[in-house]
C-alpha positions, 0 to 999 in steps of 0.5 A: 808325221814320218817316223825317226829311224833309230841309226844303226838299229837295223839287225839281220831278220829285222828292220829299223827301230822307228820311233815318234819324231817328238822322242827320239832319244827316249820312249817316254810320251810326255806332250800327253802326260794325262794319258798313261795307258790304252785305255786312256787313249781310246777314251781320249781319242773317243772325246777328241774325234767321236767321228773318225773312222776307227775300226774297219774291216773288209766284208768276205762274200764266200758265194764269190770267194771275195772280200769288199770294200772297208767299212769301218765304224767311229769311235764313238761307235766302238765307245758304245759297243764297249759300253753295252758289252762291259754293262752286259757282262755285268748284268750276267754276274749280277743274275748268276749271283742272284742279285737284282738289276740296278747301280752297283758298287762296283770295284773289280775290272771288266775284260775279256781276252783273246787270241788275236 
């Protein structure tokens, strides 16, 4: 799929505006109406192609300066490591609140934030 180049929207130091062909006169994404965030398109996209290549990254050797070929994992790998990661982060503040294992009642968010 090309993207629709918004007319005259070029400006000095920029490119065009580039928008999804199936909305060119808006920015709202209505063919998908269950999905209204982020998160709800990795976890969409886990349950449509488990399989496709999602995350890759270039290994760097440094004994020969050079990066090699991508190697990337799926979505449901990335899905699986997201899982164990917000499940240890909640194991963590479990134990430091001297609370057994075991379900929880939980209703507070689980992130982490970086600099990219």
């Amino acid at each position: 799929m090309k993207s629709y180049i918004v007319p005259n929207s070029k400006k000095p130091g920029s490119s065009h505006i580039l928008r999804n062909p199936k909305n060119v006169d808006n920015l709202d994404m209505n063919y998908l109406p269950h999905i209204n965030t982020a998160y709800q398109i990795f976890w969409n996209s886990v349950k449509l192609a488990p399989n496709s290549q999602y995350l890759g990254h270039r290994p760097y050797d440094p004994k020969t300066g050079t990066y090699g070929p991508y190697e990337f994992i799926t979505y449901a790998q990335a899905a699986t490591r997201i899982t164990n990661l917000g499940c240890g982060i909640v194991h963590i503040n479990q134990k430091s609140l001297g609370k057994p294992d075991g379900p929880i009642q939980r209703n507070f968010p689980v992130a982490m934030y970086s600099n990219n």
